[in-house]
C-alpha positions in Angstrom: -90.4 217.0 15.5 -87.5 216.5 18.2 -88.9 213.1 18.8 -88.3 211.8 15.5 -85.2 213.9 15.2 -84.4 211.7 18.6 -85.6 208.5 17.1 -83.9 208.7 13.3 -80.4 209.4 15.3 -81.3 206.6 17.3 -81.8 204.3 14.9 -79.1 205.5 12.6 -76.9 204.6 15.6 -78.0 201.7 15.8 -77.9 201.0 11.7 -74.0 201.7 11.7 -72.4 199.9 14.7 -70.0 197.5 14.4 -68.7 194.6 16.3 -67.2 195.5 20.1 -63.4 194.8 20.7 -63.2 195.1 24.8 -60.4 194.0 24.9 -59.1 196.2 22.2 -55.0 196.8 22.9 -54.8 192.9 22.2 -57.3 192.3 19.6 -59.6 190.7 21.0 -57.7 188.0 22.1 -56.7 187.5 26.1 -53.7 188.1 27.8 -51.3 185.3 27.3 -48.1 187.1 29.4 -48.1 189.1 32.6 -47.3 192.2 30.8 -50.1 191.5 27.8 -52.6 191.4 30.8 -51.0 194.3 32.4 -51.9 196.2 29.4 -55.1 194.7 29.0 -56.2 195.3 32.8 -55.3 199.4 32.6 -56.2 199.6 28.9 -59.7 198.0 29.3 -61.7 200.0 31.7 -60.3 203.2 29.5 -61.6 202.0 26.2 -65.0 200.7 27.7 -67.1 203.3 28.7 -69.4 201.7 31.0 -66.3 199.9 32.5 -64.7 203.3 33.3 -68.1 204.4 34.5 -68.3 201.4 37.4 -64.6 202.1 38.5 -66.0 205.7 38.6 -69.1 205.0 40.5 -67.2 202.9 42.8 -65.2 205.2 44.4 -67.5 208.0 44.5 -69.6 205.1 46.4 -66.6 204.3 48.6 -66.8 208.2 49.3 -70.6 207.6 51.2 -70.0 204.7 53.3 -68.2 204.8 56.4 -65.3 202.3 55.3 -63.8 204.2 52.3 -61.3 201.4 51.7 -63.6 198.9 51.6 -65.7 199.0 48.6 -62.6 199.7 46.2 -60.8 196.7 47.8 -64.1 194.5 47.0 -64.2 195.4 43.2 -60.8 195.3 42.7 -60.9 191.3 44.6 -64.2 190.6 42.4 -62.3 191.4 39.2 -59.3 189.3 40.3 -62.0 186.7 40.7 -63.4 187.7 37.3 -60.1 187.4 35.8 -59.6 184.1 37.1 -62.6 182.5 36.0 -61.7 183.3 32.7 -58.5 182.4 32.5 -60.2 179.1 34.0 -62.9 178.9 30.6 -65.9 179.8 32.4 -67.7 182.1 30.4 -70.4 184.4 33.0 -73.9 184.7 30.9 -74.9 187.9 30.1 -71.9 189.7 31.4 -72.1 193.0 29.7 -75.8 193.4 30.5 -74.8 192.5 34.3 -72.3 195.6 34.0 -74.3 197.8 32.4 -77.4 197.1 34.9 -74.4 196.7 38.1 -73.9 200.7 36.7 -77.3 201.7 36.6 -77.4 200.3 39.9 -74.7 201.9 41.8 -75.1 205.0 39.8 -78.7 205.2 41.6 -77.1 204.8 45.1 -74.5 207.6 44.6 -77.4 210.3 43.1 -79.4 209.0 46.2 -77.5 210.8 48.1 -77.7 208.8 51.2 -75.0 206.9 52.8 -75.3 202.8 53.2 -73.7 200.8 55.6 
């Protein structure tokens, strides 16, 4: 019984999505100003959950490795580079399943417990 309770909400979840606005305090489009992509930058990972949950899991992963500096300063160069590549009109396949599986990932290492060099 619980399984197809589990499975009917599933699917009804599924039945009534719509289409994802990431970048949702500009709609949809991208920062054209400094202070549109301001907004965008600070907006986005709010709005996106599994973008809020990799800035989360990033610094609780900064918090198990031995340079706690280090790991925040990475992701925040990697999505200056990010930033720039798109501004640039390269379009990265499969980006959102990257994040979600770069989430999964680092999620993993922080419940691991152990600390990584």
């Amino acid at each position: 019984m619980k399984k197809t309770l589990f499975l009917s909400a599933f699917a009804a979840a599924f039945a009534v999505t719509g289409t994802a606005f990431a970048h949702h305090p500009l709609g949809g489009a991208n920062p054209d100003t400094l202070l549109n992509g301001l907004i965008s930058g600070l907006a986005h990972p709010i709005i996106g959950v599994d973008h809020l949950a990799f800035v989360i899991a990033v610094g609780l992963a900064a918090a198990f490795t031995p340079k706690r500096f280090l790991s925040p300063l990475v992701f925040i160069a990697a999505t200056v580079a990010g930033c720039a590549l798109l501004l640039a009109g390269v379009t990265l396949p499969l980006a959102e399943i990257v994040i979600t599986g770069s989430v999964v990932a680092l999620g993993a290492m922080v419940l691991s417990g152990r600390r990584f060099p």
